[in-house]
VOTIBA-587170 format. One line per field, with one value per residue (C-alpha): residue in one letter; y, z, x. Coordinates in steps of 0.05 Angstrom, whole numbers, plus 32768, in hexadecimal, padded with zeros to 4 digits. Layout:
N
resn = [A, ...];
yy = [Y, ...];
zz = [Z, ...];
xx = [X, ...];
! end
This chain:
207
resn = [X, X, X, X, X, X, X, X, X, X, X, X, X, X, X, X, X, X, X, X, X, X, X, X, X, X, X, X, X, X, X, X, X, X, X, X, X, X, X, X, X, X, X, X, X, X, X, X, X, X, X, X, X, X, X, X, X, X, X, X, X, X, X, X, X, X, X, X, X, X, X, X, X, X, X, X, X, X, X, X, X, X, X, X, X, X, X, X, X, X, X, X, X, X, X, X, X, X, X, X, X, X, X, X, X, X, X, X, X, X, X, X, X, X, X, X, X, X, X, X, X, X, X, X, X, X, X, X, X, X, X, X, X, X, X, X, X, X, X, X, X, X, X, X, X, X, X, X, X, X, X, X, X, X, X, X, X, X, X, X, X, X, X, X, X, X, X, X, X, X, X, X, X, X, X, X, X, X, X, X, X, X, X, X, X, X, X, X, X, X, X, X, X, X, X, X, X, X, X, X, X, X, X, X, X, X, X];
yy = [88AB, 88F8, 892D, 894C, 8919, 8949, 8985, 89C7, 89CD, 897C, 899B, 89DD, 89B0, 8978, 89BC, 89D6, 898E, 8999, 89D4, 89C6, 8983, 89A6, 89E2, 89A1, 8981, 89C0, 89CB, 8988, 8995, 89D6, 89B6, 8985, 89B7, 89F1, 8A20, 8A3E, 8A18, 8A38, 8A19, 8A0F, 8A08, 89C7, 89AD, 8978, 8951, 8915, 88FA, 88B6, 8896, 8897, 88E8, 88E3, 88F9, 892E, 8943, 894F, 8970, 89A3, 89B8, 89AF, 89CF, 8995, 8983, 8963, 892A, 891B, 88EC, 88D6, 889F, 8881, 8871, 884C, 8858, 883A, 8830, 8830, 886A, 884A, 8869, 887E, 88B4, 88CB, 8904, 891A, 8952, 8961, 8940, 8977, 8998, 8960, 8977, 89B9, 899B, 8971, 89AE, 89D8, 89A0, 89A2, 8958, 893B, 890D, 8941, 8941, 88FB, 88B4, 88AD, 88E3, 88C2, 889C, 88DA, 88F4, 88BC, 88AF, 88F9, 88F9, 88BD, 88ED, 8926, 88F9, 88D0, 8912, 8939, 88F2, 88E7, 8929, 8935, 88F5, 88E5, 892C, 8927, 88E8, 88F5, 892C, 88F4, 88D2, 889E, 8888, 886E, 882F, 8842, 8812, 8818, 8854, 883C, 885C, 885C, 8881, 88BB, 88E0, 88C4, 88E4, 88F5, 88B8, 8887, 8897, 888A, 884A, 8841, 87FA, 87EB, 8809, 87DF, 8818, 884E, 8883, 88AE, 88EC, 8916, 8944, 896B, 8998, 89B0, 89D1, 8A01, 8A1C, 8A69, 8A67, 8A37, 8A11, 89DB, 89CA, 897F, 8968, 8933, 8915, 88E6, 88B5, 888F, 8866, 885E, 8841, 886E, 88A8, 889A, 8891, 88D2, 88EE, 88D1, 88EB, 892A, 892D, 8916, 8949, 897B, 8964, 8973, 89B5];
zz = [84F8, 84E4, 84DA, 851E, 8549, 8574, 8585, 8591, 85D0, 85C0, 8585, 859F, 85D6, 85A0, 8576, 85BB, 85D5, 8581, 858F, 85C4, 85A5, 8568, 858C, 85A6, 855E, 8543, 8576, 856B, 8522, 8522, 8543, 8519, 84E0, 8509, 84E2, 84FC, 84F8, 84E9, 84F9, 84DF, 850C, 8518, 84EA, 84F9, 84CA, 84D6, 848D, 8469, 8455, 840C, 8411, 843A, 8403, 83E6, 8426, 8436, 83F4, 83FF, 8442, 8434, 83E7, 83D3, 8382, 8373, 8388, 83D2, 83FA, 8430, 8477, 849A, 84EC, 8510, 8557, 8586, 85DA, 85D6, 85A8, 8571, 852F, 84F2, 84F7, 84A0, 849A, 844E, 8428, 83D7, 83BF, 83A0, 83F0, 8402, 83D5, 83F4, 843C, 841E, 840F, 8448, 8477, 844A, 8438, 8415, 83EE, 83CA, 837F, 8389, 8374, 83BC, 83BB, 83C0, 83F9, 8425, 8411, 842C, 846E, 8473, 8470, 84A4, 84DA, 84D3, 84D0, 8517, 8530, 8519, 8534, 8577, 858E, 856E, 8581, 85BA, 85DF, 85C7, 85E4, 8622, 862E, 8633, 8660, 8626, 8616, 85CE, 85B8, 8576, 8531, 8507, 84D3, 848B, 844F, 8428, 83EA, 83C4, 838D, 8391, 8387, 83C5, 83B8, 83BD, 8409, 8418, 83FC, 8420, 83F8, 8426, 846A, 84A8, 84AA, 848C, 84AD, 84C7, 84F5, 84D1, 84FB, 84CF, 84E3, 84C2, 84C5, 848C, 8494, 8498, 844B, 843D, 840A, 842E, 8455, 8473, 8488, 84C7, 84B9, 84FC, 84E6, 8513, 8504, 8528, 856B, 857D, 8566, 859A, 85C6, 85B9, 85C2, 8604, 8620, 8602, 862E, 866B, 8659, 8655, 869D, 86B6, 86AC];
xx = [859A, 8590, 85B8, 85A2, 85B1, 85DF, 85B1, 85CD, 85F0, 860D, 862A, 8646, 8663, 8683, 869B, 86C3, 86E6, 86F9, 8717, 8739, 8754, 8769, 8794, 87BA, 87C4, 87D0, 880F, 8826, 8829, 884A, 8885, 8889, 8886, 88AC, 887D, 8837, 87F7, 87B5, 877C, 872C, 86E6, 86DE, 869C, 866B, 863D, 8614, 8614, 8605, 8645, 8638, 8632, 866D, 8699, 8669, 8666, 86B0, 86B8, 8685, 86A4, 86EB, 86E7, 8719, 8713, 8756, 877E, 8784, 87B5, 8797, 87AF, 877B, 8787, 874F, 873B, 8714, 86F6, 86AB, 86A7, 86D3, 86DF, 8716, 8744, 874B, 8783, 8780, 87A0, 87A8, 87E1, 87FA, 8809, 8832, 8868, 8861, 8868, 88AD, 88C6, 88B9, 88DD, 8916, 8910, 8947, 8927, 88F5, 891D, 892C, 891A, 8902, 88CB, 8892, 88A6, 88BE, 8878, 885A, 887E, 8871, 8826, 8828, 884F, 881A, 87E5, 8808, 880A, 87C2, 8797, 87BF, 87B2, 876C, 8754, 8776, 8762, 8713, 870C, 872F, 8700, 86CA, 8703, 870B, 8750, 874C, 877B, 8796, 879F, 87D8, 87D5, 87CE, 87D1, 878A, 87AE, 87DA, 87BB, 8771, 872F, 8705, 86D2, 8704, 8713, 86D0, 86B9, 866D, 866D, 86AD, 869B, 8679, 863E, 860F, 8615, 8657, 8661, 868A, 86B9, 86E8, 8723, 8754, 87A2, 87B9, 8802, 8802, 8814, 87DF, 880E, 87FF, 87B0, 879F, 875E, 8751, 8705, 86F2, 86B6, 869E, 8661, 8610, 8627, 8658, 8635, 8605, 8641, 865A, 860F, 8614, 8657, 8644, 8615, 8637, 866D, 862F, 860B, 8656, 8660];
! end
């Protein structure tokens, strides 16, 4: 499958239901955070999975640790939900919501259950409002942690994942200070690619 499977009005079209999806997340996460959300153009790629990684790297500029929660999705476009930020932010985010455990023996688990609410919180409304726009209402899996203070490669394993290929759609929410920036990646694999090629243009023949 190449790289331009989506031509150019698919992909300005897939770019705005991103938009809109992410204005939704991104108010969702301010109130979490009570603090103001900025926010990225969405980016697509249509990648191999083993230059997954590379890939995200090169258009996220992360070199360092990363935590990272993984959420799968699915209706007939099916796919994973991956919400990663550098470990070192998490800290940041701790202490901006005044957690109480952040000098404490318990640190690493407030850090934790804290990643899992913004990532809740960043895939239902991302994925949940993209999908809806092709009147799809996605059933979501349990979010599980994939790990805290890992390299890049190790959140995508291609030797571990059903296919070879992945549509990359990154966005991502910095808070105004940018102490703190997290990424939501939404792969989703040949089948539903083609799935999303096809109610992109539905949406398209709509308008």
């Amino acid at each position: 499958m190449p790289e331009n499977v989506f031509n150019e009005e698919q992909r300005d079209a897939l770019q705005e239901v991103a938009n809109l999806a992410m204005g939704q997340a991104a108010t969702r996460l301010a109130r979490l955070l009570d603090t103001f959300i900025e926010l990225s153009v969405p980016r697509v790629r249509v990648v191999a999975v083993q230059e997954a990684a590379q890939t995200l790297r090169e258009m996220t500029g992360i070199d360092e640790s990363v935590t990272a929660v993984r959420q799968g999705f699915r209706s007939d476009i099916k796919g994973e939900a991956i919400v990663i930020c550098r470990s070192s932010g998490v800290g940041h985010l701790c202490e901006l919501v005044n957690d109480p455990y952040i000098h404490s023996a318990y640190e690493s688990v407030s850090q934790t259950e804290l990643m899992f609410d913004v990532a809740n919180v960043l895939t239902g409304a991302c994925v949940s409002c993209i999908l809806n726009q092709f009147d799809r209402m996605p059933i979501f899996s349990p979010p599980g942690l994939l790990g805290e203070k890992i390299a890049l490669d190790e959140v995508f394993q291609a030797d571990v994942l059903a296919w070879r290929v992945a549509l990359l759609l990154e966005v991502n929410f910095a808070l105004e200070d940018q102490s703190f920036r997290v990424h939501l990646v939404m792969l989703m694999a040949e089948d539903s690619i083609r799935r999303m090629h096809d109610a992109l243009n539905a949406l398209l023949s709509s308008l």
